[in-house]
PDB file of N, CA, C and O in Angstrom, chain B, residues numbered from 101:
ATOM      1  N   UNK B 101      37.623   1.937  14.016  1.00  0.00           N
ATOM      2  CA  UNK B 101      38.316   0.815  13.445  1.00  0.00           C
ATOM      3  C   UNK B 101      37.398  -0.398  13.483  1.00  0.00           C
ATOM      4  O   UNK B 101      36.940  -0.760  14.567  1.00  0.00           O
ATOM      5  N   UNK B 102      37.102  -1.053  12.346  1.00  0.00           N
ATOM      6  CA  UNK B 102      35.952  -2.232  12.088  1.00  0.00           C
ATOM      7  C   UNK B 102      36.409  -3.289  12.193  1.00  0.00           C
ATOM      8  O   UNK B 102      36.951  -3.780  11.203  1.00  0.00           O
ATOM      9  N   UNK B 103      36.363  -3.922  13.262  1.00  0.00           N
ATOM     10  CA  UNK B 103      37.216  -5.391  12.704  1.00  0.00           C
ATOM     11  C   UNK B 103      36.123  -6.929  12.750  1.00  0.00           C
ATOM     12  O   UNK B 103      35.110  -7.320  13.331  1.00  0.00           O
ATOM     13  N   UNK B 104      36.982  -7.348  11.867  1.00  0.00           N
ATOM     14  CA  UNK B 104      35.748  -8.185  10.933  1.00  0.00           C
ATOM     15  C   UNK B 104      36.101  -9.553  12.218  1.00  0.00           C
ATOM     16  O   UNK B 104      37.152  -9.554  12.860  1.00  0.00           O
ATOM     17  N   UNK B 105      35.327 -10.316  12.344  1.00  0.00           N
ATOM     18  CA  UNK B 105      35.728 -12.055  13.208  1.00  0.00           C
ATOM     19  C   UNK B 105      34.991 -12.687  11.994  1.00  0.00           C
ATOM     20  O   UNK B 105      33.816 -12.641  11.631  1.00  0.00           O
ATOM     21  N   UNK B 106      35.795 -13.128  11.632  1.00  0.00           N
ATOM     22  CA  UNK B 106      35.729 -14.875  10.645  1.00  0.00           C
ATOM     23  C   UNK B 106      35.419 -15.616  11.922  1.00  0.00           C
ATOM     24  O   UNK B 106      36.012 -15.725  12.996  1.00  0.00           O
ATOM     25  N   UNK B 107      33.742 -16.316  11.208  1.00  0.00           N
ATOM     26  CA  UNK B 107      33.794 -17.289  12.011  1.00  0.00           C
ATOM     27  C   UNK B 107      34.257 -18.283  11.282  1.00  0.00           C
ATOM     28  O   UNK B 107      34.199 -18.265  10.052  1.00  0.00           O
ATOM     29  N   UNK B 108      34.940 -19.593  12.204  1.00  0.00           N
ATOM     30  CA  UNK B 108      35.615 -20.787  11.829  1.00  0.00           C
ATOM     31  C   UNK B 108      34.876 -21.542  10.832  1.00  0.00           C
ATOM     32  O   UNK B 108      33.685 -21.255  10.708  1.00  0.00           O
ATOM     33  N   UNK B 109      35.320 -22.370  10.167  1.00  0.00           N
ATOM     34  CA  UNK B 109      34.753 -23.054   9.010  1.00  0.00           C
ATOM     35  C   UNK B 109      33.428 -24.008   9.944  1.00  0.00           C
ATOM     36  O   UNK B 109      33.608 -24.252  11.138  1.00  0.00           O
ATOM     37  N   UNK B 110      32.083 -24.492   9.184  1.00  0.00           N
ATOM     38  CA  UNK B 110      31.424 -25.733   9.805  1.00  0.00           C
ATOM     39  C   UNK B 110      31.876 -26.626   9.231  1.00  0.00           C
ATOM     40  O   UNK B 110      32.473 -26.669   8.156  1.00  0.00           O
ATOM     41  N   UNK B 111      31.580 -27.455  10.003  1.00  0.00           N
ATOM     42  CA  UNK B 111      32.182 -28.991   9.942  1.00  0.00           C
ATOM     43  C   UNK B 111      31.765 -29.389   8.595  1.00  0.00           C
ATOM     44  O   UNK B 111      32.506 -30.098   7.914  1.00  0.00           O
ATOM     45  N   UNK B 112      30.862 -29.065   8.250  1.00  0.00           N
ATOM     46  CA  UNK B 112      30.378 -29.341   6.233  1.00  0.00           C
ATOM     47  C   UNK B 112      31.624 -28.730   5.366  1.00  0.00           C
ATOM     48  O   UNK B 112      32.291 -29.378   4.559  1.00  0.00           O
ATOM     49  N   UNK B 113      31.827 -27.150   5.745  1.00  0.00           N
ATOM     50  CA  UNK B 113      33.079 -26.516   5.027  1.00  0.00           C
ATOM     51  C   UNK B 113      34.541 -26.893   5.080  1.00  0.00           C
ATOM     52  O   UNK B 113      35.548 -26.523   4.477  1.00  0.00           O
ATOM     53  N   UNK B 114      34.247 -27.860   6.129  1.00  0.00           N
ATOM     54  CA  UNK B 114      36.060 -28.408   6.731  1.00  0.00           C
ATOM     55  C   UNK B 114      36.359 -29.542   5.274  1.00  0.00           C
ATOM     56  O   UNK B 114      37.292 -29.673   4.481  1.00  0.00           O
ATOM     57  N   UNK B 115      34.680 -30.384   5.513  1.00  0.00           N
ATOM     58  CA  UNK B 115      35.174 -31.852   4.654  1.00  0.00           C
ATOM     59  C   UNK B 115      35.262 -31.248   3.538  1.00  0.00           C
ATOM     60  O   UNK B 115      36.014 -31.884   2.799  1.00  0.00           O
ATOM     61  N   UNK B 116      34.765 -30.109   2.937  1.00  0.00           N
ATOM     62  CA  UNK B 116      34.348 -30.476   1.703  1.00  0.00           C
ATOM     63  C   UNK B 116      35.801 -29.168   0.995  1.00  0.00           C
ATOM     64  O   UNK B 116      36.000 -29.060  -0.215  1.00  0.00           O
ATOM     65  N   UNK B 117      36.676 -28.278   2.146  1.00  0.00           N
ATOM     66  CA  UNK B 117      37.894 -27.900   1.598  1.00  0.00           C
ATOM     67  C   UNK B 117      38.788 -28.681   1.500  1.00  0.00           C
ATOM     68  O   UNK B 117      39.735 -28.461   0.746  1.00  0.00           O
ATOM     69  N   UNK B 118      38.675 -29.981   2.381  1.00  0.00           N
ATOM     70  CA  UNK B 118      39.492 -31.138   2.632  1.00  0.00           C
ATOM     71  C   UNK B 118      39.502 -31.704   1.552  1.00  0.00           C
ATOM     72  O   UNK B 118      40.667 -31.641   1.158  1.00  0.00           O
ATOM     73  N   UNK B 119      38.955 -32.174   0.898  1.00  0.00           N
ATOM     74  CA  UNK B 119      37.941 -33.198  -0.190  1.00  0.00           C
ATOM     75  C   UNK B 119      38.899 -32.097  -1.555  1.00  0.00           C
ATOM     76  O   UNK B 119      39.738 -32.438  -2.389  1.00  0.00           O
ATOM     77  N   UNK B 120      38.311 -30.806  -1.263  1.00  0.00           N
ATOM     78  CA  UNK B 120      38.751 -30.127  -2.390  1.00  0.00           C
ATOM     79  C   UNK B 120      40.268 -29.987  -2.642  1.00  0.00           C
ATOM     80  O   UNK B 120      40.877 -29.850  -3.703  1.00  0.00           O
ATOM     81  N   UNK B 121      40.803 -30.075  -1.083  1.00  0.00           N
ATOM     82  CA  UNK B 121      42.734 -29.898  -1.948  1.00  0.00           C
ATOM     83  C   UNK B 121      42.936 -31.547  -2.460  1.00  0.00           C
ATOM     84  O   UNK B 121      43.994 -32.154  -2.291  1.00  0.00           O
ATOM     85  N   UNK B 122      42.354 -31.832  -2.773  1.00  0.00           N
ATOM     86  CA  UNK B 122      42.968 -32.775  -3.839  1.00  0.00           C
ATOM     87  C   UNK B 122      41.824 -34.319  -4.287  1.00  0.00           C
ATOM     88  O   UNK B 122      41.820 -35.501  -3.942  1.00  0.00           O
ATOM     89  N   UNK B 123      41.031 -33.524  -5.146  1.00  0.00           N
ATOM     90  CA  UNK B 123      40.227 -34.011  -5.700  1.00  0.00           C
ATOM     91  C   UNK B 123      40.362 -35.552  -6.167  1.00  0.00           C
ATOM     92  O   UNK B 123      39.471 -36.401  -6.195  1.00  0.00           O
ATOM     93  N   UNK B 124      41.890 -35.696  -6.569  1.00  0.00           N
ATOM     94  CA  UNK B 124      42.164 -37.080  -7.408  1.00  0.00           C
ATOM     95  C   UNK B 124      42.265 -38.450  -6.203  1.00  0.00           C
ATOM     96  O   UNK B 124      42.263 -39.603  -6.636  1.00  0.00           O
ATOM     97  N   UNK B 125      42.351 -38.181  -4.695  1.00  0.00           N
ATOM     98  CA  UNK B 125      42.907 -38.923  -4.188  1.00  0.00           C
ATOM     99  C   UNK B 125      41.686 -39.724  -3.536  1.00  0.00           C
ATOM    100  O   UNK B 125      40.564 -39.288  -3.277  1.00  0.00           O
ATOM    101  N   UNK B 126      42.239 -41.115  -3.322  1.00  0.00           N
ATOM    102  CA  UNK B 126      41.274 -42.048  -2.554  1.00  0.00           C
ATOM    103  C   UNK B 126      41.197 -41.662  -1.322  1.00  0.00           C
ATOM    104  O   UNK B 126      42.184 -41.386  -0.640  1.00  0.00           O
ATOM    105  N   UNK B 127      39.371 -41.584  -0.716  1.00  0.00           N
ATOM    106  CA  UNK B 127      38.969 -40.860   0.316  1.00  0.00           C
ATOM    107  C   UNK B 127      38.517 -42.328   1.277  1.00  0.00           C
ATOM    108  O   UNK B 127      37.873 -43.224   0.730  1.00  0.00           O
ATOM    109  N   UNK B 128      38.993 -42.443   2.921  1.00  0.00           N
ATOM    110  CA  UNK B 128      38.548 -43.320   3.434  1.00  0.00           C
ATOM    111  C   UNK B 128      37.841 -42.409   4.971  1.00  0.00           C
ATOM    112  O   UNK B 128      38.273 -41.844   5.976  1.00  0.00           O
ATOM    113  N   UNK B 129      36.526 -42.734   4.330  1.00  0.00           N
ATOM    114  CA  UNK B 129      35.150 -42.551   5.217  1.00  0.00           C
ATOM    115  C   UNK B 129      35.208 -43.545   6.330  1.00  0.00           C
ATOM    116  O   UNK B 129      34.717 -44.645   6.076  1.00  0.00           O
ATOM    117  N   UNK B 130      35.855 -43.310   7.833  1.00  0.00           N
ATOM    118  CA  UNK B 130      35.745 -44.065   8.943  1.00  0.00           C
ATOM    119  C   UNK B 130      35.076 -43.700   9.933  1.00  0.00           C
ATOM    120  O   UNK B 130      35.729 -43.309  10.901  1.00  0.00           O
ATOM    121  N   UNK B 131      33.197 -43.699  10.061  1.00  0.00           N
ATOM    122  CA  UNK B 131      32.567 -43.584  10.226  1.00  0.00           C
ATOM    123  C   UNK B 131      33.024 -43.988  12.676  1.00  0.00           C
ATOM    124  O   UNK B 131      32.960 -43.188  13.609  1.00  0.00           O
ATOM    125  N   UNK B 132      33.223 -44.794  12.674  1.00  0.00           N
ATOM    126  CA  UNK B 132      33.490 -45.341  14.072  1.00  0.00           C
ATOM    127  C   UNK B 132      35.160 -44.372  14.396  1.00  0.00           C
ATOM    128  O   UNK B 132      35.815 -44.302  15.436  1.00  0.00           O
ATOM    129  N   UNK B 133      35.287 -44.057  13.706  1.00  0.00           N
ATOM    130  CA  UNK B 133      36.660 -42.552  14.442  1.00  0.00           C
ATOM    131  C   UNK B 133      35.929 -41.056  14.137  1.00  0.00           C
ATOM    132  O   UNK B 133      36.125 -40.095  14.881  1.00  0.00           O
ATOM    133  N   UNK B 134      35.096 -40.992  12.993  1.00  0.00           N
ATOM    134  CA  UNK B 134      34.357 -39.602  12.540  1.00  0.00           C
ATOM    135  C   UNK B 134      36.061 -38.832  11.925  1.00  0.00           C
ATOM    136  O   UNK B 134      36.551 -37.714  12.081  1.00  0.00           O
ATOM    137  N   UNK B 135      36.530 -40.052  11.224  1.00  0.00           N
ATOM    138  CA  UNK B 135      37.387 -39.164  10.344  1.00  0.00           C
ATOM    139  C   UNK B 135      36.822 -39.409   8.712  1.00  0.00           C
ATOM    140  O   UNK B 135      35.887 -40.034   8.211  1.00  0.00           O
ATOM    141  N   UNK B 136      37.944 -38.547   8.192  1.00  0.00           N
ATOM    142  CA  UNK B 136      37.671 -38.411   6.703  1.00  0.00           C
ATOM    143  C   UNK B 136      39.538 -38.266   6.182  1.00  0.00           C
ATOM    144  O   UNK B 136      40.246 -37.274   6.357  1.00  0.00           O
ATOM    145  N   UNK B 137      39.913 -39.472   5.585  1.00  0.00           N
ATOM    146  CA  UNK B 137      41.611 -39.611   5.769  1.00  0.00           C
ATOM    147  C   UNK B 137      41.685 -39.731   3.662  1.00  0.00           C
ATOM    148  O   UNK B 137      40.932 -40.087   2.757  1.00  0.00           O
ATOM    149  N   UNK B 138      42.969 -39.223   3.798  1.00  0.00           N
ATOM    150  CA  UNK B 138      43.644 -39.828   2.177  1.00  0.00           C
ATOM    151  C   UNK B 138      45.014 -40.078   2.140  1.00  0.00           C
ATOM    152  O   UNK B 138      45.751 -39.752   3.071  1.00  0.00           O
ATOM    153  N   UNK B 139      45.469 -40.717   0.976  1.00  0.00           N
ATOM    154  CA  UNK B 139      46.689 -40.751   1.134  1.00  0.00           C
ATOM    155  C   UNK B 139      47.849 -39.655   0.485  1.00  0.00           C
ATOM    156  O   UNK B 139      47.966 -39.315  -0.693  1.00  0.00           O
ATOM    157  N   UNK B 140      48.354 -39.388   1.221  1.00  0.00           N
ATOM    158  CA  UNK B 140      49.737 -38.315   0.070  1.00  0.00           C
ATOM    159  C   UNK B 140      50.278 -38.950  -1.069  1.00  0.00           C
ATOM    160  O   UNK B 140      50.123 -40.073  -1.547  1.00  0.00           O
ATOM    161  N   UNK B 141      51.049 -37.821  -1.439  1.00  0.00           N
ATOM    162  CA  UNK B 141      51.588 -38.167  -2.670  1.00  0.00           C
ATOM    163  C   UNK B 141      52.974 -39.487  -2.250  1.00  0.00           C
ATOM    164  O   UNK B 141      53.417 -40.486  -2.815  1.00  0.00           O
ATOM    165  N   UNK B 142      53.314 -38.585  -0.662  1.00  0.00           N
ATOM    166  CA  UNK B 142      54.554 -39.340  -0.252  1.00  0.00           C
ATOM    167  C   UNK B 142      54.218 -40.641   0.679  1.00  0.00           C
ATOM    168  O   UNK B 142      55.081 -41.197   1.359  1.00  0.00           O
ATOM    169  N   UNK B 143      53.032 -40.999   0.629  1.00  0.00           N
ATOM    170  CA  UNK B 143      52.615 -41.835   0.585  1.00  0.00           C
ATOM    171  C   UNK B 143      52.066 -42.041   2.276  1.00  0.00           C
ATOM    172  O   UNK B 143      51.916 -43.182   2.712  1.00  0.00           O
ATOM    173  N   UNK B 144      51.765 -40.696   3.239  1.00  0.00           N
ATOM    174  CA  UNK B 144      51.664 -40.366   4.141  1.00  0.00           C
ATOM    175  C   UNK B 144      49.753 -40.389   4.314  1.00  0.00           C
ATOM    176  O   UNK B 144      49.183 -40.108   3.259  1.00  0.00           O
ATOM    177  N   UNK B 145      48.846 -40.686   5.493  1.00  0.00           N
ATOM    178  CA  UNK B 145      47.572 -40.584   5.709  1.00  0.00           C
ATOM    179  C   UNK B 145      47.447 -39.369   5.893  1.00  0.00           C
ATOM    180  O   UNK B 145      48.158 -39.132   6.869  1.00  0.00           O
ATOM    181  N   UNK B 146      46.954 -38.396   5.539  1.00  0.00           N
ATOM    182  CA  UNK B 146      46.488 -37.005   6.242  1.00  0.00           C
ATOM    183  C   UNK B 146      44.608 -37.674   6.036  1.00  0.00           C
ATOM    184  O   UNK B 146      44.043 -38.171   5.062  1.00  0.00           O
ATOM    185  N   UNK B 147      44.060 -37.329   7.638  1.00  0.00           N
ATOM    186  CA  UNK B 147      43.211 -37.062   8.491  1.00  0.00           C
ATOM    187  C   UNK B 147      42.773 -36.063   9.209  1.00  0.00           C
ATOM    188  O   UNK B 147      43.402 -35.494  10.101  1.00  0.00           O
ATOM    189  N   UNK B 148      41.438 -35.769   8.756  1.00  0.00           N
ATOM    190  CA  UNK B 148      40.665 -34.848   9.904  1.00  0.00           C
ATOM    191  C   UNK B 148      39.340 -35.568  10.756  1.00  0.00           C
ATOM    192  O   UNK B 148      38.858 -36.646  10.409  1.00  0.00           O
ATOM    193  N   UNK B 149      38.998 -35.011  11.575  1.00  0.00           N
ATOM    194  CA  UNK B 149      38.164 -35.722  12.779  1.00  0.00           C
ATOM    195  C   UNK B 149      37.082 -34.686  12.528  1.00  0.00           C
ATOM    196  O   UNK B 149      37.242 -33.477  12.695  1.00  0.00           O
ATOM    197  N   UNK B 150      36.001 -35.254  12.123  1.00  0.00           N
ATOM    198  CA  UNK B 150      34.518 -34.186  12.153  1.00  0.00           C
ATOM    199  C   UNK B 150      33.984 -34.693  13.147  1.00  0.00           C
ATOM    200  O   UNK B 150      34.108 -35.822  13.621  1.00  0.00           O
ATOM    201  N   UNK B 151      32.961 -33.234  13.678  1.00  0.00           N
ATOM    202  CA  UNK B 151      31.506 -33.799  14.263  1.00  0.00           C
ATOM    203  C   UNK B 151      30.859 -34.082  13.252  1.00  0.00           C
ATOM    204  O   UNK B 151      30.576 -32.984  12.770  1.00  0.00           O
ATOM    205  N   UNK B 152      30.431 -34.875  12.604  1.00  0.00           N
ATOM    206  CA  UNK B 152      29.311 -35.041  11.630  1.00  0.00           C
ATOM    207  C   UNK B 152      29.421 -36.848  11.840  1.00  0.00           C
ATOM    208  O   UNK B 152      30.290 -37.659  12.158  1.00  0.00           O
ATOM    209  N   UNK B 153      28.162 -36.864  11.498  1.00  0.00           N
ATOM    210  CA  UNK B 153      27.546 -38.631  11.733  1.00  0.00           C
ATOM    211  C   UNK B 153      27.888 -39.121   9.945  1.00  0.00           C
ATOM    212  O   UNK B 153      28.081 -38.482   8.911  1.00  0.00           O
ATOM    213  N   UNK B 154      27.826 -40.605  10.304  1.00  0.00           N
ATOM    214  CA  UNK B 154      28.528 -41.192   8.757  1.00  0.00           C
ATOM    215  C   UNK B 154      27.602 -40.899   7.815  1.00  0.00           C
ATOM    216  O   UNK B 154      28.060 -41.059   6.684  1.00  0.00           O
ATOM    217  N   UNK B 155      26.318 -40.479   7.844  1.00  0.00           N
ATOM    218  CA  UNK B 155      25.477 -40.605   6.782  1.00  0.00           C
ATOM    219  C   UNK B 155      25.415 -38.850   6.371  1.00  0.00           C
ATOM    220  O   UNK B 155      24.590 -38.497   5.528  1.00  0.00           O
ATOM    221  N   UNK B 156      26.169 -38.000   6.903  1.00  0.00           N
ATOM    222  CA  UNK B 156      26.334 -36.743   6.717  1.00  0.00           C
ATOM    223  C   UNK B 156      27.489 -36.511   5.921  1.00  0.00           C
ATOM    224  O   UNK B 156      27.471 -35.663   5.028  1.00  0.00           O
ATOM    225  N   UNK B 157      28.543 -37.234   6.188  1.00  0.00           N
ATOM    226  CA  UNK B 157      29.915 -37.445   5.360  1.00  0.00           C
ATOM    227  C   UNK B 157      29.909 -37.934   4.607  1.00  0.00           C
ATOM    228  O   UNK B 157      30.579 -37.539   3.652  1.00  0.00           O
ATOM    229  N   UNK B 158      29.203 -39.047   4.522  1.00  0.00           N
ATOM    230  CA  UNK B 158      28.779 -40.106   3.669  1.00  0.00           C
ATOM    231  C   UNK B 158      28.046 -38.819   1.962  1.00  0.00           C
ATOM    232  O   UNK B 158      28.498 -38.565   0.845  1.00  0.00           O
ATOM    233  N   UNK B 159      27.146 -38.517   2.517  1.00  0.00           N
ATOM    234  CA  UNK B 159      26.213 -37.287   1.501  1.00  0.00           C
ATOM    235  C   UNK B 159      27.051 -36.301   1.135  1.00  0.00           C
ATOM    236  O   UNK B 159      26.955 -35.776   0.025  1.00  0.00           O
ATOM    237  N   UNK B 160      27.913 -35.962   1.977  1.00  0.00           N
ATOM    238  CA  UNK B 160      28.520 -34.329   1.299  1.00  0.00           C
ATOM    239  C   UNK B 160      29.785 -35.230   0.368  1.00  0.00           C
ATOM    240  O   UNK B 160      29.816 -34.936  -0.827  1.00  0.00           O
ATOM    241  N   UNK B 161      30.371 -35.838   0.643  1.00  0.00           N
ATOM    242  CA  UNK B 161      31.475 -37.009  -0.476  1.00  0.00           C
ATOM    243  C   UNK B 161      30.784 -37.250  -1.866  1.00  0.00           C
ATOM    244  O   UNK B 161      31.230 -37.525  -2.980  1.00  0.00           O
ATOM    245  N   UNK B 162      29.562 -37.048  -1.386  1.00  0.00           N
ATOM    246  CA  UNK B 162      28.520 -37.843  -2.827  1.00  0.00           C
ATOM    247  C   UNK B 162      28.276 -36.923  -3.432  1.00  0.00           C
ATOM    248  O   UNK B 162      28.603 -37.139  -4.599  1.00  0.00           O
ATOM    249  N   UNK B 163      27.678 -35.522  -3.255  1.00  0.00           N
ATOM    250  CA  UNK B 163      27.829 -34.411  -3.579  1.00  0.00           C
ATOM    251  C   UNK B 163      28.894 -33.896  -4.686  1.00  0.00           C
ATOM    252  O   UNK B 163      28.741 -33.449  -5.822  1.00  0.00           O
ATOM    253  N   UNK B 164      30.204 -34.179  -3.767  1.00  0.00           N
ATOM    254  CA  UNK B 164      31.243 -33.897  -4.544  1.00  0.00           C
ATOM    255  C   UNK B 164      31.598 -34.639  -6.041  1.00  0.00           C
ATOM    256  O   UNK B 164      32.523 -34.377  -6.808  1.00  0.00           O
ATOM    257  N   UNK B 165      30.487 -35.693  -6.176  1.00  0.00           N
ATOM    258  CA  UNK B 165      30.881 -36.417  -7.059  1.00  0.00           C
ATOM    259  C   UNK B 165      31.860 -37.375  -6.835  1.00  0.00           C
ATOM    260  O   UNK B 165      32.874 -37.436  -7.530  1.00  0.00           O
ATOM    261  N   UNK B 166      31.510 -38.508  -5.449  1.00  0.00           N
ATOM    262  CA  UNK B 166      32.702 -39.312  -5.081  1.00  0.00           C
ATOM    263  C   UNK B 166      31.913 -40.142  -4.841  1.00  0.00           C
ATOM    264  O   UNK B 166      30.883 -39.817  -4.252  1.00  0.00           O
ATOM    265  N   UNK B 167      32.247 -42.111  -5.399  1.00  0.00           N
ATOM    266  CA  UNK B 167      31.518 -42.892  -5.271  1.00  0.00           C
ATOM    267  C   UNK B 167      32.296 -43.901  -4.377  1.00  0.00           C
ATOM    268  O   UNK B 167      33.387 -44.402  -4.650  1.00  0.00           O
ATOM    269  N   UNK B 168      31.438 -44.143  -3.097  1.00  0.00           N
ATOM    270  CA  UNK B 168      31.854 -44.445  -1.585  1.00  0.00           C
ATOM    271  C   UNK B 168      31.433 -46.203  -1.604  1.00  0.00           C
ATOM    272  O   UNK B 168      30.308 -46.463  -2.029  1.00  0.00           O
ATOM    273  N   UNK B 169      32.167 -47.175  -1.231  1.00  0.00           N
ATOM    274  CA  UNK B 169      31.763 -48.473  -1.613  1.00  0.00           C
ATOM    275  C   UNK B 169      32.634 -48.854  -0.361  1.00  0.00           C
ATOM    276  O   UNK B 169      33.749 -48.422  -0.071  1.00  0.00           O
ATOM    277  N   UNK B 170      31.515 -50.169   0.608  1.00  0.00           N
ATOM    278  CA  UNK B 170      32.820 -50.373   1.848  1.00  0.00           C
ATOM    279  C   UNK B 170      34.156 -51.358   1.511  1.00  0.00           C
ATOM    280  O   UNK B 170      34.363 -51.699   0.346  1.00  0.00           O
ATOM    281  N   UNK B 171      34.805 -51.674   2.312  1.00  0.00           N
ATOM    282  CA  UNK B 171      35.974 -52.244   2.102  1.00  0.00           C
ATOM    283  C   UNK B 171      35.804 -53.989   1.908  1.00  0.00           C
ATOM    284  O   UNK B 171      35.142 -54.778   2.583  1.00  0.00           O
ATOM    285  N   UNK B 172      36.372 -54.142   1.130  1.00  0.00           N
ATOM    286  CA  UNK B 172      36.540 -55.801   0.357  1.00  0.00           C
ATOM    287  C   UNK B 172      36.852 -56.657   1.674  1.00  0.00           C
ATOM    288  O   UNK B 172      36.870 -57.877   1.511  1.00  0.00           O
ATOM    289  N   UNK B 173      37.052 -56.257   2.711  1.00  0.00           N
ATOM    290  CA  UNK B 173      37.986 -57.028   3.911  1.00  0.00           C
ATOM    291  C   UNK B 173      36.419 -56.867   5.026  1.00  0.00           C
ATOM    292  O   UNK B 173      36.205 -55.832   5.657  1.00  0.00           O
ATOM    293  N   UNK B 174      35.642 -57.871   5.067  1.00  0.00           N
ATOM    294  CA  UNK B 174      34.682 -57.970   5.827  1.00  0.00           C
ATOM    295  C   UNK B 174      34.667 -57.265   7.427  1.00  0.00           C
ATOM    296  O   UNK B 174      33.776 -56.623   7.984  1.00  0.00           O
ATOM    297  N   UNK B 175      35.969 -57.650   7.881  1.00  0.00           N
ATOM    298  CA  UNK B 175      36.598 -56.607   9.441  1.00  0.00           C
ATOM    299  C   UNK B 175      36.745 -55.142   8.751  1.00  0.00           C
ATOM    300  O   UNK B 175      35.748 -54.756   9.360  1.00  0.00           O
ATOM    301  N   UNK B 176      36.906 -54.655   8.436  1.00  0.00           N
ATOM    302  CA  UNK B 176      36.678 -53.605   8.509  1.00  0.00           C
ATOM    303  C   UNK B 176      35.463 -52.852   8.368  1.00  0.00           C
ATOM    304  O   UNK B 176      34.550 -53.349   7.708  1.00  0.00           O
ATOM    305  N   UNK B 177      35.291 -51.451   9.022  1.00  0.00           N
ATOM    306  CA  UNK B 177      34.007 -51.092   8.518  1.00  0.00           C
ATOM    307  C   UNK B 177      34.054 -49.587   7.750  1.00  0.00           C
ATOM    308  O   UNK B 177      33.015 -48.926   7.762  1.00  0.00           O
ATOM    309  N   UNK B 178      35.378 -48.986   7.012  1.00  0.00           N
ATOM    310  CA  UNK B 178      35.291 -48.039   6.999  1.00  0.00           C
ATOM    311  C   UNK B 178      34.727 -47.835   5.194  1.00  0.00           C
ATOM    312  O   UNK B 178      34.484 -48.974   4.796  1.00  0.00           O
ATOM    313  N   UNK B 179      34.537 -47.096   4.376  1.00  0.00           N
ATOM    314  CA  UNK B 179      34.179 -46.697   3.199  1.00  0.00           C
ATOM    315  C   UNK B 179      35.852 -46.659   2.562  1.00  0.00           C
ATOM    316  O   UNK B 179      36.827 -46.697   3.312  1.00  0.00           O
ATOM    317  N   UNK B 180      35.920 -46.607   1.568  1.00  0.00           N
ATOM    318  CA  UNK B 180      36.646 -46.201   0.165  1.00  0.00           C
ATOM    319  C   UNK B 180      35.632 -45.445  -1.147  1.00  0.00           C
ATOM    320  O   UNK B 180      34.835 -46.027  -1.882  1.00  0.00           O
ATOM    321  N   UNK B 181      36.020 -43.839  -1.122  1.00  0.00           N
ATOM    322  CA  UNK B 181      35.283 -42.975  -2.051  1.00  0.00           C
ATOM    323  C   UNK B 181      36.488 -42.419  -2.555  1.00  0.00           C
ATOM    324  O   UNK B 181      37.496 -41.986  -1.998  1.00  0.00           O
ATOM    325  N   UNK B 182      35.976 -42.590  -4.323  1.00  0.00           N
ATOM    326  CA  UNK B 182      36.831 -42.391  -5.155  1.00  0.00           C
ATOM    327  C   UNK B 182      35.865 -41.518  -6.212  1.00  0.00           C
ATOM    328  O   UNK B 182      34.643 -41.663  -6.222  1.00  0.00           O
ATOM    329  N   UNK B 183      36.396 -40.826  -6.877  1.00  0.00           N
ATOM    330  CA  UNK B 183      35.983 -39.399  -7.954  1.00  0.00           C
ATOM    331  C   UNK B 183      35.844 -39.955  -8.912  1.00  0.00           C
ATOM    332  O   UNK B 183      36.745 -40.423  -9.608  1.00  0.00           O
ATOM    333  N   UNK B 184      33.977 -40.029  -9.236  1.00  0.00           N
ATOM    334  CA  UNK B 184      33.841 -40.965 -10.366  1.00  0.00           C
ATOM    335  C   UNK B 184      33.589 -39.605 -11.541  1.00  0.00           C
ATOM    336  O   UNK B 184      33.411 -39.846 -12.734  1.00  0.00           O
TER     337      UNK B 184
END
């Protein structure tokens, strides 16, 4: 009997299935939590927490064809990437 072990997704495959269930939505890159958050339809944050450094999240978002610009509000420091 063969049994297969899936290894777990890498942290590259997490953002970028994340990224993929729902292509249309505004992505906020918060580099100082190492999340990668959007908003629902119901108007809810869903968030995941990577190991990956901001300039790694930052690149695989860009990849996807998502253009990452920081926030208009000087206190903050997180990104807004949107599907250009």
């Amino acid at each position: 009997m063969s049994q297969e072990h899936k290894q777990p997704p890498s942290e590259e495959e997490r953002l970028v299935q994340f990224v993929e269930a729902n292509k249309s939505a505004e992505y906020i890159l918060d580099a100082h939590n190492n999340t990668m958050c959007r908003t629902t339809p119901e108007g809810q944050l869903k968030c995941i927490q990577l190991n990956l450094e901001q300039k790694e999240m930052f690149s695989l978002i860009q990849k996807l064809d998502f253009f990452c610009q920081l926030s208009s509000d000087p206190n903050k420091t997180h990104m807004i990437c949107q599907k250009f």
